[in-house]
C-alpha positions, 0 to 999 in steps of 0.5 A: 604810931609808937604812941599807939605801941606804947599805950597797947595795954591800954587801947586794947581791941577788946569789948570789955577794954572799949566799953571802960574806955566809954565809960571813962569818957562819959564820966569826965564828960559829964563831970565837966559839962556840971562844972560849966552848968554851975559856972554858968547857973552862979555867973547868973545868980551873980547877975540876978543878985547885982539887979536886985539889990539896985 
């Protein structure tokens, strides 16, 4: 609970607190999802480029 007292200013029970909060979460969010997506898309590129080559 001194967790939540000491980070009061920023988990502040306001809309306009919560919806940043949201919005922050939803921007790493989807950041992080579209760094896997190209992981992925350049581990299958990778793979492709390997067969074709042979």
């Amino acid at each position: 609970m001194s967790l939540l007292i000491a980070a009061g200013p920023i988990l502040a029970y306001n809309v306009a607190s919560i919806l940043f909060q949201f919005l922050v979460i939803a921007f790493f969010a989807v950041v992080v999802i579209a760094i896997g997506f190209l992981v992925y898309a350049a581990k299958q590129l990778k793979a492709r480029e390997g067969s074709v080559s042979e």
